[in-house]
C-alpha positions in Angstrom: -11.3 -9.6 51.8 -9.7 -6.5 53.6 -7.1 -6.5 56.8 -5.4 -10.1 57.1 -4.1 -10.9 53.3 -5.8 -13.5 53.3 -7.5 -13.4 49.3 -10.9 -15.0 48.4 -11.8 -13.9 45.3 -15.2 -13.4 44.8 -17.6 -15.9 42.1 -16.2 -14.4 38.7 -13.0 -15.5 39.3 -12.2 -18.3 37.7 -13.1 -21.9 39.2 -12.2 -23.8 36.0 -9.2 -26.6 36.5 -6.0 -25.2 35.3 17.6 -28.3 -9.2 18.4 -31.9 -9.2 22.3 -30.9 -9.6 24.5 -31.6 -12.5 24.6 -35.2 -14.4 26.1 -37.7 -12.8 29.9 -38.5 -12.6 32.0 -40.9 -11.2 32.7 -39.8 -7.3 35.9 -39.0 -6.1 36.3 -41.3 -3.8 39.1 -39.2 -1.4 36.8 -36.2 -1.4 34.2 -39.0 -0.3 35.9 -40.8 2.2 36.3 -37.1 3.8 33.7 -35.5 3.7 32.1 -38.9 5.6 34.9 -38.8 8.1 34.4 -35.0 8.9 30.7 -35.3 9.2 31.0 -38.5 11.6 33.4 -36.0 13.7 30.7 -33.1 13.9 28.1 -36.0 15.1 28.8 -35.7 19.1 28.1 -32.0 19.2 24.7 -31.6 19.7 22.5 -29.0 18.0 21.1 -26.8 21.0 17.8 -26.0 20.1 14.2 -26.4 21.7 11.3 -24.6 22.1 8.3 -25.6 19.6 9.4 -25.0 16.0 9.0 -21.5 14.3 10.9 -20.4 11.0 12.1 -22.9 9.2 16.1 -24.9 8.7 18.5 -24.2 6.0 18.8 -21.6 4.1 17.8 -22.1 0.6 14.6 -22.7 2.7 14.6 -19.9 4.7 14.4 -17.5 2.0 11.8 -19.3 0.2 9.5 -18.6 3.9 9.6 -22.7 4.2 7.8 -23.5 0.7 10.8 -26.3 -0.1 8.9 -29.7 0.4 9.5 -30.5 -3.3 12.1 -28.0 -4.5 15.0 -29.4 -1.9 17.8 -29.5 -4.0 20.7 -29.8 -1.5 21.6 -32.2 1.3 18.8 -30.8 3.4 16.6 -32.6 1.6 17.4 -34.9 4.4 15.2 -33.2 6.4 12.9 -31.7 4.2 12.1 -34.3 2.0 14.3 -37.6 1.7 12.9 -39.0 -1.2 15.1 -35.6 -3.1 18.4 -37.0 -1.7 18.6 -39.6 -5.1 18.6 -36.1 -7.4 21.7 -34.9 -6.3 24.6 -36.0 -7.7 28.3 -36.4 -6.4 29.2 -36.0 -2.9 28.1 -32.7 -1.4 28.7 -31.3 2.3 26.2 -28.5 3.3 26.5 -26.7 6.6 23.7 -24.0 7.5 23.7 -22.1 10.7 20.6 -19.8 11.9 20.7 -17.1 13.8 17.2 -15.9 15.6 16.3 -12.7 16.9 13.4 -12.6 19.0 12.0 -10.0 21.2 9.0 -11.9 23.6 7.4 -9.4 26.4 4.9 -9.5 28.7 3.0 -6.8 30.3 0.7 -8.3 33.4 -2.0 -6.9 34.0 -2.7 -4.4 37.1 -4.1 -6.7 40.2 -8.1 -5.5 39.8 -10.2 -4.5 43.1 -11.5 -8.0 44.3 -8.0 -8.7 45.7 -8.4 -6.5 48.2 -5.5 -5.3 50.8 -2.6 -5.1 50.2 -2.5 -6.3 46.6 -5.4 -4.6 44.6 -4.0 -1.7 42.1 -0.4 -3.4 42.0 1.0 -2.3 38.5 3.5 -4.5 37.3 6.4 -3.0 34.7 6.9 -4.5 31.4 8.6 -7.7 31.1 11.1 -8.5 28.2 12.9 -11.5 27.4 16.8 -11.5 28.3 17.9 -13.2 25.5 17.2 -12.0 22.7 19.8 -13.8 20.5 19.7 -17.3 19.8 23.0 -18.3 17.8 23.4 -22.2 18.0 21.8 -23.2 15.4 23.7 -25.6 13.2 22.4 -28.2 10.2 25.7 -30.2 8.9 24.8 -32.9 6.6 27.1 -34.6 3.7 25.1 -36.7 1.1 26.8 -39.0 -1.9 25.3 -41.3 -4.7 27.9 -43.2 -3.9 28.1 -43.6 -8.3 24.8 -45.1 -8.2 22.9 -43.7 -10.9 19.4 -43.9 -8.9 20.5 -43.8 -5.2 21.3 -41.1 -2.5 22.9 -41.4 1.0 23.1 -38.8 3.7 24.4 -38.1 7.3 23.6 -35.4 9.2 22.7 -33.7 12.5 20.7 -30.7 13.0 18.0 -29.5 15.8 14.9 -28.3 15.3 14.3 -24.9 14.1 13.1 -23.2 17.3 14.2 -21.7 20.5 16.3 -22.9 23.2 16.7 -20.1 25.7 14.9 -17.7 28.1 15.5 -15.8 30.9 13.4 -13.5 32.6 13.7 -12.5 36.1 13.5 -14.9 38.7 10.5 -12.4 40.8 9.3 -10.6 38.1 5.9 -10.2 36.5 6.7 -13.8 34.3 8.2 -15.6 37.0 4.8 -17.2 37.7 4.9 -18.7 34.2 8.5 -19.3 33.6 11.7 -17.6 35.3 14.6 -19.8 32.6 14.2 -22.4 30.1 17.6 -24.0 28.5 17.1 -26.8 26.0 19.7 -28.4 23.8 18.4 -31.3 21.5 20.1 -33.1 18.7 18.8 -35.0 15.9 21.0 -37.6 14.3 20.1 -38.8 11.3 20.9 -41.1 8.7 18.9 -41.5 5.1 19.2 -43.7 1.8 17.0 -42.6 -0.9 15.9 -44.0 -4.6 14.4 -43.0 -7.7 13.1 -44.7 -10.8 14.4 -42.1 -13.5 13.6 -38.3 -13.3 9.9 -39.4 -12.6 9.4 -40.5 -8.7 11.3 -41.3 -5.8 11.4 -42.3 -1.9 13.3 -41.9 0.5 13.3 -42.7 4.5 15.5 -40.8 7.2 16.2 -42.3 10.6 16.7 -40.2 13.8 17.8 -41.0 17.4 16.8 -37.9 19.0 18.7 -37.1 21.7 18.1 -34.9 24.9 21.1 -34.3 27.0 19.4 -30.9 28.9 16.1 -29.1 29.0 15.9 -27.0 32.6 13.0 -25.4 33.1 12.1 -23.0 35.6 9.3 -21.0 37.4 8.0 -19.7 41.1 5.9 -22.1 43.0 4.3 -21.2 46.0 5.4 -24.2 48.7 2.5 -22.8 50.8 0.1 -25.5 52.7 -2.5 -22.7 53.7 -5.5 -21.9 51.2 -4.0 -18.6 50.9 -3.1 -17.0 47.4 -0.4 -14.3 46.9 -0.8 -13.0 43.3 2.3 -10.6 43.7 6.2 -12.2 43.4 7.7 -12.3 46.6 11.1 -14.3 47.1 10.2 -13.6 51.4 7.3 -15.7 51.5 6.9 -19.4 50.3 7.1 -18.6 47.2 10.3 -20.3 45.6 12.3 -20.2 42.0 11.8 -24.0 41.2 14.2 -25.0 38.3 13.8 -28.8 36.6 17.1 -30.1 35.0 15.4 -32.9 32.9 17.3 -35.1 30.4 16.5 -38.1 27.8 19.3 -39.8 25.6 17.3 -42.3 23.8 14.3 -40.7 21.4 14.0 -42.0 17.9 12.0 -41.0 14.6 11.8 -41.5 11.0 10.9 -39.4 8.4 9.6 -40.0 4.7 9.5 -38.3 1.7 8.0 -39.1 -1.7 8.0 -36.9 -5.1 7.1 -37.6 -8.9 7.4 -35.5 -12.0 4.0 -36.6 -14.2 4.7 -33.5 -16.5 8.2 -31.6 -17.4 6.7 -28.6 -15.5 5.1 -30.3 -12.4 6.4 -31.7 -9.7 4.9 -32.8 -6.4 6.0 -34.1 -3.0 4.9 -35.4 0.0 6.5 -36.5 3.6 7.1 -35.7 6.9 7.7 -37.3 10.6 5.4 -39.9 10.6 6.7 -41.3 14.3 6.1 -39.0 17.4 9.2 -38.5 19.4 8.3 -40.2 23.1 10.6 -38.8 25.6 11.1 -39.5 29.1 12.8 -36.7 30.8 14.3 -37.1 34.5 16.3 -35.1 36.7 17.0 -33.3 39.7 15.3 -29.6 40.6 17.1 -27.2 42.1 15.3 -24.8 44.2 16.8 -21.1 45.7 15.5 -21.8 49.2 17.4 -25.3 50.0 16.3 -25.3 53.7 11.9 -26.1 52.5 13.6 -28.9 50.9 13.8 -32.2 53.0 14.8 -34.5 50.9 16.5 -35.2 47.5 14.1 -34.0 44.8 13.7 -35.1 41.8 11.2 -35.0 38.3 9.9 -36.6 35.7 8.2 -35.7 32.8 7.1 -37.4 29.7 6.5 -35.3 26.0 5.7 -36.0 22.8 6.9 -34.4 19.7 4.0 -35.2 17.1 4.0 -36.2 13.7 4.2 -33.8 10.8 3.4 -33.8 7.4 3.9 -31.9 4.5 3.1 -31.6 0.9 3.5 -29.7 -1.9 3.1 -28.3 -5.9 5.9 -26.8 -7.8 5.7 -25.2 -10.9 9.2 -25.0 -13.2 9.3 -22.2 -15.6 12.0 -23.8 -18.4 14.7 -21.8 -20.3 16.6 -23.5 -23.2 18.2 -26.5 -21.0 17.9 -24.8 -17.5 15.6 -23.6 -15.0 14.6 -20.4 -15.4 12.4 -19.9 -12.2 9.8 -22.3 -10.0 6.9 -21.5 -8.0 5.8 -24.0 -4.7 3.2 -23.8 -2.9 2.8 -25.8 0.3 0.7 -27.5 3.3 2.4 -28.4 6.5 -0.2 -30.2 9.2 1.6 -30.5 12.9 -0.3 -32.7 15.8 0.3 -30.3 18.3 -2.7 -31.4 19.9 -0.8 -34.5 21.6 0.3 -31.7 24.3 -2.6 -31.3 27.0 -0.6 -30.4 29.4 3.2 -31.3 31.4 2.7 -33.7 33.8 5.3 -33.3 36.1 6.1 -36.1 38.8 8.3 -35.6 41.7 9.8 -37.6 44.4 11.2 -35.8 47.7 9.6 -33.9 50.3 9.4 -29.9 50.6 9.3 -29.5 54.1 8.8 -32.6 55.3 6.0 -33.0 52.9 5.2 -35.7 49.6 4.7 -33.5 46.5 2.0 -33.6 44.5 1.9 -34.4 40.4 2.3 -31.1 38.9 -0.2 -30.1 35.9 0.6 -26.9 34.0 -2.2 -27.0 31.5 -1.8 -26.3 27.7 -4.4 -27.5 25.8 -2.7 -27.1 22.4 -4.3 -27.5 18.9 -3.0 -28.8 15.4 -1.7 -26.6 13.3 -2.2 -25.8 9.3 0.4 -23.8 7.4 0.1 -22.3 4.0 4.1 -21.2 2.6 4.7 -20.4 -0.9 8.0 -19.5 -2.8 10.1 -19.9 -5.7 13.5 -19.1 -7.2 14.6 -17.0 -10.4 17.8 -17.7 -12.1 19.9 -14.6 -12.8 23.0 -15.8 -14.1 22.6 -19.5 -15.1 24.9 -21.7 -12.7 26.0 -18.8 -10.6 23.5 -16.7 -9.3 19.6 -17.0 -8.3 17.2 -15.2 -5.8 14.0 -16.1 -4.0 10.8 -15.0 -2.4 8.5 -16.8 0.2 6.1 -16.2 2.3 3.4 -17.8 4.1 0.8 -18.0 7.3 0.4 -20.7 10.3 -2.4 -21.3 12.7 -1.6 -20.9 16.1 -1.0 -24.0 18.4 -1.8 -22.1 22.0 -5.2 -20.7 22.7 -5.4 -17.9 23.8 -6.3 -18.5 27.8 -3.5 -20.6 27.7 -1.0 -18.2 26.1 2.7 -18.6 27.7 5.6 -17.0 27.2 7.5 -20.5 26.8 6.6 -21.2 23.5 4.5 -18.4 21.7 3.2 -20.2 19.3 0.1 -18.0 18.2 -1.4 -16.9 14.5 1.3 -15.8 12.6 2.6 -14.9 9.4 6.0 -14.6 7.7 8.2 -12.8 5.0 11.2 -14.3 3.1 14.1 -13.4 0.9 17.8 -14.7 -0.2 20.2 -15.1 -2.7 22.6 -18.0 -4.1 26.1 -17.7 -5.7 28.8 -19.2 -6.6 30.2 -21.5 -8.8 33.2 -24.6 -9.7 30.6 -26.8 -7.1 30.8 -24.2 -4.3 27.7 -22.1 -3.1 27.0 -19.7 -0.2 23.1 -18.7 0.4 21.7 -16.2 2.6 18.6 -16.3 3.8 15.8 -14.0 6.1 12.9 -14.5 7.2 10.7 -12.2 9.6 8.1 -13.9 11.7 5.3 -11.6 13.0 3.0 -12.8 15.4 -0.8 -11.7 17.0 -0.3 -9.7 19.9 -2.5 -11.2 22.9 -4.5 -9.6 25.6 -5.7 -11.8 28.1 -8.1 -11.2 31.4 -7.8 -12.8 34.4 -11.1 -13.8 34.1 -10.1 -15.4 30.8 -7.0 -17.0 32.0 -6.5 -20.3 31.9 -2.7 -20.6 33.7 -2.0 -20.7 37.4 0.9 -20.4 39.7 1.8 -23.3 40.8 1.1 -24.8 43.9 2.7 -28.3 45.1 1.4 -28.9 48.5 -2.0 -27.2 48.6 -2.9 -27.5 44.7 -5.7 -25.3 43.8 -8.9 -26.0 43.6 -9.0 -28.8 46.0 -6.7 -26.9 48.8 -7.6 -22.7 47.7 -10.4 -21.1 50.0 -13.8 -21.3 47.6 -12.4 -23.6 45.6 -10.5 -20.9 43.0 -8.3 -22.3 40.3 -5.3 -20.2 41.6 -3.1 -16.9 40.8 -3.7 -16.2 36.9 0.0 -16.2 36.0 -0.4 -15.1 32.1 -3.1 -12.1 32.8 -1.7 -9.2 30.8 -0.7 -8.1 27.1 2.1 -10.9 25.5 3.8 -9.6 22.4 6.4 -11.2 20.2 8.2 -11.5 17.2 11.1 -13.4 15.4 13.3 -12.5 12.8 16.1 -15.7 11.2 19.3 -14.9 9.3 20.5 -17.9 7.4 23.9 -18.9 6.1 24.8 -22.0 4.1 27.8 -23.2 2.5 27.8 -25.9 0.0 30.3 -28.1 -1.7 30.1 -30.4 -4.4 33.2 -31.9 -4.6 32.4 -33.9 -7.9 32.3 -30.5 -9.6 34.7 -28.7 -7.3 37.7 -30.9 -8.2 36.5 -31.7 -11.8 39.0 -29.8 -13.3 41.7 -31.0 -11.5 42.3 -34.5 -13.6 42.2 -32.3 -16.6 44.6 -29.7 -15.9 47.3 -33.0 -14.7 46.5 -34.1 -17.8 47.6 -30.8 -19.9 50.3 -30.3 -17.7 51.7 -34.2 -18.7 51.0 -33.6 -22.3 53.1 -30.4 -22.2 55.5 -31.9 -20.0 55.4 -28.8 -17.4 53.7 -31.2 -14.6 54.3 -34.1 -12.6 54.2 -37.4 -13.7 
């Protein structure tokens, strides 16, 4: 193992393959006509967003930690539940924005004997996500009953609640894994919902998900020897490798269903119930221009699963009004559909075809438990909340990444409501803590990627490859919510009537 470089790792390294609003009145129709023409000119900009979700949208939801399957009582019941849409009444506009801070690092482990010359002992410093702000996260949706008594309509278009961005340094301890990642993805969506009284109701939303960038990128080794280099070096073959994928033309639906068998109960059900197929393709970028040959290009497919979610509210009457609800909830996601990206290229690296790329991920289902409420403080103007809840993780741990953390984790929520006259601003935070993972190369299940001499086929004694995620991963996540609603049924309500004194006294218009 000593004097050339050359590494051959001994046997133990791993051979494995890598409130239902106010009672109805007649809409006003100009406020209508809009609020629909506003929302239509929000459509083109596209939520940027990405990652795998964490946290939850809106912010009536945030601060109840995500338990709002049944409660959704604003237009983001498109979303959450559609079947809720035909409880509100008027025509409301709701815009919520997020903003995440997240703080991912890496720590990789030090390189142990068996690598021998020159690369045993190599210490590694701690690696920490670049940016740590994530800030474009918009939900706009406007919803109407149009003055139909048991119907609701919405429009709206939101991304998921999740990450977009990374950066960490092109040869740094990470770069193995991932050196960038840039995603923006939009969901449209259109929903019609109806009830029979105050006692059930369903609704469907439809979504054409669109894709218009996901890059993604990492240090391959372009190698054709069986050698393995498990330090970063931008001299050797080793190359940043950046794929800038795109897909237009995803769709979904989502359903939602609710019924009230007892004055105090309420329970709800929904969810995606279509996967998202996409078909991303693109060109890739690499920092060393010259190993490439010819025009390269990628594709990748990726499925978003289904989710579903249910849930058991509780309402707590006072007089005429709510005084405070308890949910609890159960969110199942198929996360298991992702085994791994499957990347396929076409182009040469020098003068070479390029083999399908694999990076494993082996991910599981998830099961969440949230639970929440709200307390009314001043009837009509002012209520608080609480949530909380805990989510199994979707990565195991040899297959930790610092692309999507999605480990065991648990979560704290608060917020407030107030306002009044059919306008209401909510704030809402939620902190996201996550297991801290420590993983051996022995356990590690993610490789460096290698496109012309894949491992173990072309790797002296048929290794797996460079562990790329060997070391101590740490993360956490903490979402500040803002939303602004309008009910314009209620916020111009008292405009007729004051015309109307104002002609009787003569002091106004006629």
């Amino acid at each position: 193992m000593r004097g050339s470089g050359v590494l051959r790792p001994p046997a133990p390294f791993p051979h494995d393959p890598p409130g239902a609003g106010r009672p109805c009145r007649r809409p006003w129709n100009r406020a209508a006509r809009w609020v629909a023409a506003l929302a239509f000119a929000a459509l083109p900009r596209a939520a940027r967003a990405g990652g795998f979700e964490q946290g939850e949208q809106g912010a009536r939801a945030v601060g109840r930690g995500g338990a709002y399957a049944v409660a959704a009582a604003d237009p983001t019941a498109l979303h959450f539940n559609p079947g809720k849409l035909a409880t509100l009444r008027g025509t409301r506009l709701a815009y919520s924005h997020n903003l995440t801070f997240f703080d991912i690092r890496f720590d990789r482990q030090t390189l142990p004997d068996y690598w021998g010359d020159p690369y045993a002992g190599t210490e590694f410093a701690e690696e920490r996500d670049g940016q740590r702000l994530f800030g474009l996260a918009p939900f706009l949706v406007v919803s109407s009953d149009f003055g139909l008594e048991n119907w609701g309509f919405a429009l709206g278009v939101y991304g998921p609640s999740a990450l977009g961005k990374r950066d960490f340094r092109p040869y740094g301890p990470t770069s193995f894994q991932l050196t960038e990642m840039n995603v923006i993805m939009a969901y449209y969506s259109a929903a019609v919902a109806w009830k029979f009284r105050d006692v059930f109701g369903i609704g469907v939303t439809l979504q054409y998900v669109d894709t218009p960038k996901m890059d993604y990128g990492l240090v391959v080794d372009a190698t054709t020897a069986d050698t393995l280099r498990p330090v970063p070096d931008d001299t050797s073959t080793q190359m940043e490798t950046v794929l800038r994928l795109k897909d237009r033309t995803g769709f979904t639906a989502l359903v939602g269903l609710w019924g009230r068998p007892h004055p105090r109960v309420e329970i709800g059900v929904g969810g995606r119930v279509i996967p998202v197929f996409l078909s991303l393709r693109g060109p890739v970028d690499v920092d060393k221009p010259e190993l490439v040959s010819d025009d390269l290009r990628a594709q990748m497919d990726l499925t978003l699963p289904v989710q579903l979610r249910g849930g058991l509210r509780y309402i707590h009457p006072l007089r005429s009004r709510e005084l405070f609800d308890v949910e609890v909830d159960v969110v199942w996601e198929n996360w298991s559909v992702i085994d791994a990206y499957n990347v396929i290229f076409s182009g040469r690296i020098n003068g070479q075809e390029v083999a399908p790329l694999s990076i494993a991920k082996n991910w599981k289902d998830t099961v969440a438990v949230r639970i929440g409420g709200d307390v009314t403080a001043i009837p009509g103007h002012l209520s608080f909340r609480l949530g909380g809840g805990y989510e199994s993780a979707a990565v195991p741990k040899a297959y930790s990444h610092v692309d999507f953390p999605s480990f065991n984790r648990g979560t704290l929520a608060l917020g407030a409501t107030g306002g009044g006259r059919g306008v209401f601003l909510t704030v809402g935070y939620m902190h996201i803590f996550q297991e801290r993972r420590s993983i051996t190369e022995l356990e590690s299940k993610v490789y460096q990627a290698r496109p012309l001499a894949p491992c173990p086929d072309r790797c002296a004694g048929g290794v797996s490859g460079v562990p790329a995620n060997a070391g101590v991963l740490s993360s956490r996540y903490d979402i500040l919510s803002v939303m602004l609603d309008v009910n314009f049924n209620d916020l111009f309500a008292g405009v007729g009537k004051n015309r109307k004194k104002r002609r009787r006294k003569g002091t106004g218009p006629a």
